[in-house]
FIKOLZA-1660 file (N, C-alpha, C; in steps of 0.1 Angstrom, whole numbers, plus 5000, padded with zeros to 4 digits):
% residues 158
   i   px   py   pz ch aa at
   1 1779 5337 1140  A  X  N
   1 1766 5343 1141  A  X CA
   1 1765 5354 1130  A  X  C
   2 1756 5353 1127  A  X  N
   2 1751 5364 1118  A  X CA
   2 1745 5375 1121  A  X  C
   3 1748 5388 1115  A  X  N
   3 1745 5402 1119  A  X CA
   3 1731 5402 1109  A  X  C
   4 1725 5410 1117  A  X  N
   4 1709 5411 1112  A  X CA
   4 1710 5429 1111  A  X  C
   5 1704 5428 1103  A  X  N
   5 1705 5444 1099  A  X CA
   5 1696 5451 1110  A  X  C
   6 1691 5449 1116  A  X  N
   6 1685 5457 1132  A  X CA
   6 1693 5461 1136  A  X  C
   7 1704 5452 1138  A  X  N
   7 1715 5455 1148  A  X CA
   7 1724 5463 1144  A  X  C
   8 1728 5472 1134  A  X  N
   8 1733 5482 1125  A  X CA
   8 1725 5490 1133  A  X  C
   9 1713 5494 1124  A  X  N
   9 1701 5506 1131  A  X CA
   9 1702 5507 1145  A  X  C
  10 1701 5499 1156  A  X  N
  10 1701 5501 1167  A  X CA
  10 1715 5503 1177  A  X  C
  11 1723 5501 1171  A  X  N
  11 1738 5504 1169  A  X CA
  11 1738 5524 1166  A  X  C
  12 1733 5527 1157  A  X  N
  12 1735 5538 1153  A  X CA
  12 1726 5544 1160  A  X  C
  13 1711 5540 1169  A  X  N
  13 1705 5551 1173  A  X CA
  13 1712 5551 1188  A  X  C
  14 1716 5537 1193  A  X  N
  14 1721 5540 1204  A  X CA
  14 1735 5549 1206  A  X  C
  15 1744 5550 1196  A  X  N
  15 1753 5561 1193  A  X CA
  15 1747 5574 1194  A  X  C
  16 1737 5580 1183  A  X  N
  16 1730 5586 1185  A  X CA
  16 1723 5597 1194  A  X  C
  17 1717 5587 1204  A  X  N
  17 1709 5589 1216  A  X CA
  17 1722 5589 1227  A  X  C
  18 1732 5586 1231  A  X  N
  18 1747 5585 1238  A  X CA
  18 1751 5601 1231  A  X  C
  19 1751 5599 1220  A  X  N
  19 1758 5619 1216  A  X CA
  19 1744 5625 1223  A  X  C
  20 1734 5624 1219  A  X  N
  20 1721 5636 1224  A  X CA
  20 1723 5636 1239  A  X  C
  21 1723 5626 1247  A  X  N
  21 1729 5625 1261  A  X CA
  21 1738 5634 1266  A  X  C
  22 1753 5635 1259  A  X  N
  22 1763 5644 1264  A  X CA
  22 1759 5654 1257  A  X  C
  23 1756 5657 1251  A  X  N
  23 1752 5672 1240  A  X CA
  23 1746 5679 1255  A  X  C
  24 1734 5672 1260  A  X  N
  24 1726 5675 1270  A  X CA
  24 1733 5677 1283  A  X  C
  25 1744 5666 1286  A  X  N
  25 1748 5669 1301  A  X CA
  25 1756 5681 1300  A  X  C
  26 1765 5685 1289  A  X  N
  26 1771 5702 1286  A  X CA
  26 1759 5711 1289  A  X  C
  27 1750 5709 1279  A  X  N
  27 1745 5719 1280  A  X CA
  27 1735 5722 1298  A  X  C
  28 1733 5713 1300  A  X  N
  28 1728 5719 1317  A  X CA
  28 1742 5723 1324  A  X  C
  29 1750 5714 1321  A  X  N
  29 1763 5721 1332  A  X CA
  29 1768 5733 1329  A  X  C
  30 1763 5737 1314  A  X  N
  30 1767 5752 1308  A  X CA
  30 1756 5759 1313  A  X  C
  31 1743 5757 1312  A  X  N
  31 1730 5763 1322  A  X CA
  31 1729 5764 1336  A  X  C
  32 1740 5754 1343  A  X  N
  32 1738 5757 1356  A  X CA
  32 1751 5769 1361  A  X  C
  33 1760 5771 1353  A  X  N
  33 1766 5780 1352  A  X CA
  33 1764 5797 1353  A  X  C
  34 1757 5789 1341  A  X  N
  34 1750 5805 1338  A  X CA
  34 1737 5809 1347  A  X  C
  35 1731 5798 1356  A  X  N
  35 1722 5808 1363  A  X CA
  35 1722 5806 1378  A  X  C
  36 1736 5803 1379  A  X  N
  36 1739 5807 1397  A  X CA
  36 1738 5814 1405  A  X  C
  37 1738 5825 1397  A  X  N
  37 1733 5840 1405  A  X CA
  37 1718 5843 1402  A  X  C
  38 1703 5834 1401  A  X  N
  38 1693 5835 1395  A  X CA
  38 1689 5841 1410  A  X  C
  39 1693 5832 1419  A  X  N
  39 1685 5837 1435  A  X CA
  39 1685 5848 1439  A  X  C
  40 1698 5857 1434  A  X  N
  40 1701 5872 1439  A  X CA
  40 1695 5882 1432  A  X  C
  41 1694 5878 1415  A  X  N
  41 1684 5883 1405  A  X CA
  41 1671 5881 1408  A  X  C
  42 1666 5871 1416  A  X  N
  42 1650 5871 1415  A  X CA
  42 1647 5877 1431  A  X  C
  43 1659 5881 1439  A  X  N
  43 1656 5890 1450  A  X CA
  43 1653 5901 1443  A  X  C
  44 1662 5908 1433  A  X  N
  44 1665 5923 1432  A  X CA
  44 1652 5924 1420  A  X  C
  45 1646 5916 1417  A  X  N
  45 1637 5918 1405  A  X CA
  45 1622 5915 1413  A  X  C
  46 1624 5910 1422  A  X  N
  46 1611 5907 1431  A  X CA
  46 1607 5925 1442  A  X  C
  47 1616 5930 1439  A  X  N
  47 1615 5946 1449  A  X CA
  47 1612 5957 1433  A  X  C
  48 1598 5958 1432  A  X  N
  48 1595 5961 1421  A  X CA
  48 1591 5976 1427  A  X  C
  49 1597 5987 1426  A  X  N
  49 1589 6001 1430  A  X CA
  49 1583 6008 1422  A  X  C
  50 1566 6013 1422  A  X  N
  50 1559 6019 1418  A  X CA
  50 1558 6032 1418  A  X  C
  51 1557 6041 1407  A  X  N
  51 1559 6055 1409  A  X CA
  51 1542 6057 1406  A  X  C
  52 1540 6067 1412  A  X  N
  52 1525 6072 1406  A  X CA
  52 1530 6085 1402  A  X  C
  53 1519 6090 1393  A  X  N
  53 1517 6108 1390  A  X CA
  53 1509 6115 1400  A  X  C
  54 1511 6124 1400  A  X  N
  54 1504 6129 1413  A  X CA
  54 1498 6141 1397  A  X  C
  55 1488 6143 1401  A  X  N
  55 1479 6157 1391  A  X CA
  55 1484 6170 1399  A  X  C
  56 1490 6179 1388  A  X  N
  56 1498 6191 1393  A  X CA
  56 1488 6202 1403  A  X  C
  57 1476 6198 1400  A  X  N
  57 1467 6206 1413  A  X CA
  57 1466 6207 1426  A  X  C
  58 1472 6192 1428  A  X  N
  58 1473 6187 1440  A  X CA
  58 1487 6190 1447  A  X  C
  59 1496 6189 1440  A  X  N
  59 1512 6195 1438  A  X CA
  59 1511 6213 1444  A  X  C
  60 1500 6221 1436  A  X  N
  60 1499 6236 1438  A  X CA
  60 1491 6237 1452  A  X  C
  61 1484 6229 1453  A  X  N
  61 1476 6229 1464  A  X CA
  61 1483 6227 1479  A  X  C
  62 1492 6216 1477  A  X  N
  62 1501 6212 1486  A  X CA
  62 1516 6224 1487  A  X  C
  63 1516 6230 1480  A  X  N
  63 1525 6240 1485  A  X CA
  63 1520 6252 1486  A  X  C
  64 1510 6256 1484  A  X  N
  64 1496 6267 1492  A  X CA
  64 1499 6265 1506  A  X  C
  65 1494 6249 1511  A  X  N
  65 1490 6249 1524  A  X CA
  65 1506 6253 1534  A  X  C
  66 1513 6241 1523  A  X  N
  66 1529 6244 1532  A  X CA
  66 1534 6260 1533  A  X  C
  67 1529 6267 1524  A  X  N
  67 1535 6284 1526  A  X CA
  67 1526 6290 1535  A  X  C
  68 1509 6287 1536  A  X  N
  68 1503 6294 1546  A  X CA
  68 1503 6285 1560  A  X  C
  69 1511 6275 1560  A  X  N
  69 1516 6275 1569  A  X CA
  69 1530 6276 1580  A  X  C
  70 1539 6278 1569  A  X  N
  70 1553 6285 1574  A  X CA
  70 1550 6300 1571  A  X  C
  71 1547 6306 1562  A  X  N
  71 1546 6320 1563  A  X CA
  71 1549 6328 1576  A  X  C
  72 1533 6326 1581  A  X  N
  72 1530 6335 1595  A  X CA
  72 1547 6329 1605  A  X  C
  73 1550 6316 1604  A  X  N
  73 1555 6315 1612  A  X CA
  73 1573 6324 1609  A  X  C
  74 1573 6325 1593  A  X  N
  74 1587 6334 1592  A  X CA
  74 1586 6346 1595  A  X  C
  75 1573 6352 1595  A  X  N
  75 1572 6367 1594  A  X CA
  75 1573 6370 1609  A  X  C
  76 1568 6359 1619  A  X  N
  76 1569 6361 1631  A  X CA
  76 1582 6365 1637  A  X  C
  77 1595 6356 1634  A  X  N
  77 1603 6357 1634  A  X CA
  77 1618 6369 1627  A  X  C
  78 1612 6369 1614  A  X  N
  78 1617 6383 1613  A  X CA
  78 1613 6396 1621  A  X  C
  79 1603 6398 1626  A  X  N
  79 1594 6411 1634  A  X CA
  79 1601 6410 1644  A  X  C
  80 1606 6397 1650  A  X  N
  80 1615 6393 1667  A  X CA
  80 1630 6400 1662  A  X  C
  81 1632 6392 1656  A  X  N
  81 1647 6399 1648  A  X CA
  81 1648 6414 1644  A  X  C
  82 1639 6421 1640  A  X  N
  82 1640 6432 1639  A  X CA
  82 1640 6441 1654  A  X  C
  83 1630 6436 1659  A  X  N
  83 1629 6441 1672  A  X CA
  83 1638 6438 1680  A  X  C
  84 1649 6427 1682  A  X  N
  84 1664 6426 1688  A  X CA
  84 1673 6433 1683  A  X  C
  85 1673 6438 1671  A  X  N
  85 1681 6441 1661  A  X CA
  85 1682 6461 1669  A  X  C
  86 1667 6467 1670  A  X  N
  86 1666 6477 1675  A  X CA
  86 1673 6476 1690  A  X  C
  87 1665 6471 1696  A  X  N
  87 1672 6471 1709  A  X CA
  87 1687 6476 1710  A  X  C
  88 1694 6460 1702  A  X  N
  88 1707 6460 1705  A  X CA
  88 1714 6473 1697  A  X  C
  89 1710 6479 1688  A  X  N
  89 1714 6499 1681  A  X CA
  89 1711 6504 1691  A  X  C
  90 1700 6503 1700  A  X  N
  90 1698 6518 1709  A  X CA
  90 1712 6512 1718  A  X  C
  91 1712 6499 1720  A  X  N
  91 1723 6494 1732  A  X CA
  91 1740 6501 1730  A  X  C
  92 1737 6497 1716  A  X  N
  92 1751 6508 1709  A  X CA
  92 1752 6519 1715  A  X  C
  93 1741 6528 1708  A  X  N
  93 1740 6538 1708  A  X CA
  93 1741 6547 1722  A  X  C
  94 1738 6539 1728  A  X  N
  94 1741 6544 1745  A  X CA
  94 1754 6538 1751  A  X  C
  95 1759 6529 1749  A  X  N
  95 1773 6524 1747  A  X CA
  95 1782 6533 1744  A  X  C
  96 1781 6541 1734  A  X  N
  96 1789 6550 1727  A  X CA
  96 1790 6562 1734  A  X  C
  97 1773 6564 1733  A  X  N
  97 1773 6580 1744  A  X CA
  97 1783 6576 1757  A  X  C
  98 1785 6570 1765  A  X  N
  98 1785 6564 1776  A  X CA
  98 1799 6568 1773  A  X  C
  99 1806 6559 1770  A  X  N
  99 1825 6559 1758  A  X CA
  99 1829 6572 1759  A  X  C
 100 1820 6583 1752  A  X  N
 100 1823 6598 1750  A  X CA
 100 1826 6601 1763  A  X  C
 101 1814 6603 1769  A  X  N
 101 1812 6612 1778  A  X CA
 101 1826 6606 1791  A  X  C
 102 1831 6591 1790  A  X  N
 102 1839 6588 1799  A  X CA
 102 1854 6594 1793  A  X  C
 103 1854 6592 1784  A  X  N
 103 1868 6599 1772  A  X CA
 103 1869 6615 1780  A  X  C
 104 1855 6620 1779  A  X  N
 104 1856 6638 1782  A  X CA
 104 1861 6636 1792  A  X  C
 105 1858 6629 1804  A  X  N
 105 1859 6635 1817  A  X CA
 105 1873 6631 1819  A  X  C
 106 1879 6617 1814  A  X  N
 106 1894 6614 1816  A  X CA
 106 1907 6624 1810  A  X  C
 107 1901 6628 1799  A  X  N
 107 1909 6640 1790  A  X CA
 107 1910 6653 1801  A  X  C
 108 1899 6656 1809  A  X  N
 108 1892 6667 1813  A  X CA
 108 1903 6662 1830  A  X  C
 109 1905 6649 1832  A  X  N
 109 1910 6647 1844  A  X CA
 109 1925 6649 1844  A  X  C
 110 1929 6643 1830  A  X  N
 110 1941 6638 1825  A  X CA
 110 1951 6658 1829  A  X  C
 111 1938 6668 1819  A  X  N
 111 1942 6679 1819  A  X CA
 111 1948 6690 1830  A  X  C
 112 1939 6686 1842  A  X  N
 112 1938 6694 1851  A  X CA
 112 1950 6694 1863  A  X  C
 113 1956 6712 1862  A  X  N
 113 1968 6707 1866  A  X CA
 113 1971 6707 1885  A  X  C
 114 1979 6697 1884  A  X  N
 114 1981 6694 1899  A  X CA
 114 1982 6702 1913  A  X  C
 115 1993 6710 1906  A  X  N
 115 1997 6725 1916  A  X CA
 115 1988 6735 1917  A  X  C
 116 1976 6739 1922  A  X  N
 116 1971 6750 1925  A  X CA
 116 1974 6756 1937  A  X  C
 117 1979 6768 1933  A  X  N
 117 1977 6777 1945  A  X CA
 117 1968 6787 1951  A  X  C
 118 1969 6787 1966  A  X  N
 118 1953 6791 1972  A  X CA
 118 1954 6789 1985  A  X  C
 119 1943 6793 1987  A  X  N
 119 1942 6788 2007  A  X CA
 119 1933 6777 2005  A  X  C
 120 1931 6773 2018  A  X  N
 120 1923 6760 2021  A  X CA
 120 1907 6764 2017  A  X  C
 121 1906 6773 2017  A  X  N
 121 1890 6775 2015  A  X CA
 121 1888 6778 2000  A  X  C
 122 1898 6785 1995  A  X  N
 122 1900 6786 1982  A  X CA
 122 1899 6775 1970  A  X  C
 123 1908 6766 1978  A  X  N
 123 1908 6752 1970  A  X CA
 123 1890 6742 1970  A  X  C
 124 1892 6740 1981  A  X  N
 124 1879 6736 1989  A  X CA
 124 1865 6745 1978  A  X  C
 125 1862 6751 1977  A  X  N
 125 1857 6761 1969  A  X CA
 125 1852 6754 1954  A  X  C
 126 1869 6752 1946  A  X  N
 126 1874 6754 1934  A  X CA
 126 1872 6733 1936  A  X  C
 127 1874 6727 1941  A  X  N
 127 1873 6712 1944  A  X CA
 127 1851 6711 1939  A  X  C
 128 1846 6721 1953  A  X  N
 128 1826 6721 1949  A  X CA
 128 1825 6721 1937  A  X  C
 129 1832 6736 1926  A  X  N
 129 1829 6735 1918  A  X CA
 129 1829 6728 1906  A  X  C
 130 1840 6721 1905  A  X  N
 130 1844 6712 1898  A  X CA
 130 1836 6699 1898  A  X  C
 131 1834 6696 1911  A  X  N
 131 1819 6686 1910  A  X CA
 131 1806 6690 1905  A  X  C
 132 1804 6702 1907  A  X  N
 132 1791 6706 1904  A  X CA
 132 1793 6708 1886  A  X  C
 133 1806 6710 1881  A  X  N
 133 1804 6712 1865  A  X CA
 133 1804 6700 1857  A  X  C
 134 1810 6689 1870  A  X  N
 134 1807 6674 1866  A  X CA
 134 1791 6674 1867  A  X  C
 135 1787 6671 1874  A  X  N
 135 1771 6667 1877  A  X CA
 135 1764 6675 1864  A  X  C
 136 1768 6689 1864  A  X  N
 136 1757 6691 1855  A  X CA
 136 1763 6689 1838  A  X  C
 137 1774 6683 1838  A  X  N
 137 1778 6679 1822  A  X CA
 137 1774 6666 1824  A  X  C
 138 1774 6656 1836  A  X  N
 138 1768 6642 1832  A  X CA
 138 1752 6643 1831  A  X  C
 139 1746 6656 1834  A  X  N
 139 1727 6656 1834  A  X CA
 139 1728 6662 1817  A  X  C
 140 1740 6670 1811  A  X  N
 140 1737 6671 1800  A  X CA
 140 1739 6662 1790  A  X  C
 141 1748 6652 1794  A  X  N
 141 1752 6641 1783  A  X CA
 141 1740 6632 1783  A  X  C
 142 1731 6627 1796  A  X  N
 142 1720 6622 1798  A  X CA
 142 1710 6629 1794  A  X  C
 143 1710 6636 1788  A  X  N
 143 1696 6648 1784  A  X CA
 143 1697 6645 1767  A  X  C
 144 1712 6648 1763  A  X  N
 144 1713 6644 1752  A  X CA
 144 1710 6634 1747  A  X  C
 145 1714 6620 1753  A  X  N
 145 1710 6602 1750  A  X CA
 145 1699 6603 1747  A  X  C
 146 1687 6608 1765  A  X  N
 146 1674 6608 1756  A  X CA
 146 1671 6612 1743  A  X  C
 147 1676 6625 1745  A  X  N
 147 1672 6630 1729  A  X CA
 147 1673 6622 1714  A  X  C
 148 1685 6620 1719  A  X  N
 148 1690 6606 1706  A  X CA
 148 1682 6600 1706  A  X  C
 149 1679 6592 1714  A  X  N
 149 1668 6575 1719  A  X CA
 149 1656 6581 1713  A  X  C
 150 1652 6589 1716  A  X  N
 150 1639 6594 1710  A  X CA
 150 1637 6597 1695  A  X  C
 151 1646 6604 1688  A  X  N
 151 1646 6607 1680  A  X CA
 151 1652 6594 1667  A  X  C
 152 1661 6587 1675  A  X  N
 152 1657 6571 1668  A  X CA
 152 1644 6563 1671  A  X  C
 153 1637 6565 1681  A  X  N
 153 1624 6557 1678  A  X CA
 153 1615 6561 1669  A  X  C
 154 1617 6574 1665  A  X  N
 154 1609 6583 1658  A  X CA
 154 1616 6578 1641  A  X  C
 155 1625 6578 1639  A  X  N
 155 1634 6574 1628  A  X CA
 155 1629 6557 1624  A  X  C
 156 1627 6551 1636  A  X  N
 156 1626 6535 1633  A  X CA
 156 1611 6532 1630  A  X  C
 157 1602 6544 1636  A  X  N
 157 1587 6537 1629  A  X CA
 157 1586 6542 1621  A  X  C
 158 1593 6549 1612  A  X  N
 158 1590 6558 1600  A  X CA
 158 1594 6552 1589  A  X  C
% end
């Protein structure tokens, strides 16, 4: 049989077309490689967040309203605080008096000596008066507090 020159040409395009074939099946199986992770990218690229600008008036305006309206409510609260704050000083402060005046009279008990001598009416006597210099040193240490207490209220609105 005789070869006809066609059959060269079509020889070589079918070679040809067989290389452009595998050239092609690489290159998708190198493309499908490369975009296996396309589904997780076109999640994370599909969640698109928008920022806007806000005009700085509206920014000043909005922290106007947020201060007049926490304001009153801190100032409230410091005025409460201040006002527990006194209390609990005068609370001291009578605490302390209180401390003293128990200190005197223990020192003053601690002091007093055991053995006196005397008759029964004598003692008895000397017992009255000893109460009565209590009573009126606890109406003076109470006379005094007031005076303190007073004279800190007088100090704290000033």
């Amino acid at each position: 049989m005789a070869s006809y020159p066609m059959e060269s040409t079509l020889k070589g395009c079918v070679t040809s077309l067989s290389s452009c074939v595998s050239l092609l099946s690489e290159s998708l199986s190198s493309l499908d490689s490369q975009v296996d992770d396309f589904q997780r990218l076109t999640t994370i690229l599909d969640q698109s967040r928008i920022f806007t600008l806000v005009p700085e008036t509206d920014v000043l305006m909005a922290k106007k309203s947020l201060s007049e309206e926490v304001e009153p409510r801190i100032m409230a609260l410091m005025e409460r605080s201040k006002l527990k704050l006194s209390k609990l000083e005068r609370k001291n402060a009578n605490l302390q008096s209180k401390r003293q005046l128990n200190d005197i009279r223990i020192s003053k008990f601690k002091s007093e000596e055991v053995s006196i001598q005397g008759t029964p009416e004598e003692l008895e006597q000397l017992r009255q008066l000893r109460l009565k210099k209590d009573r009126l040193k606890y109406k003076l240490s109470s006379i005094n507090l007031k005076q303190r207490k007073q004279s800190f209220l007088i100090n704290s609105k000033n």
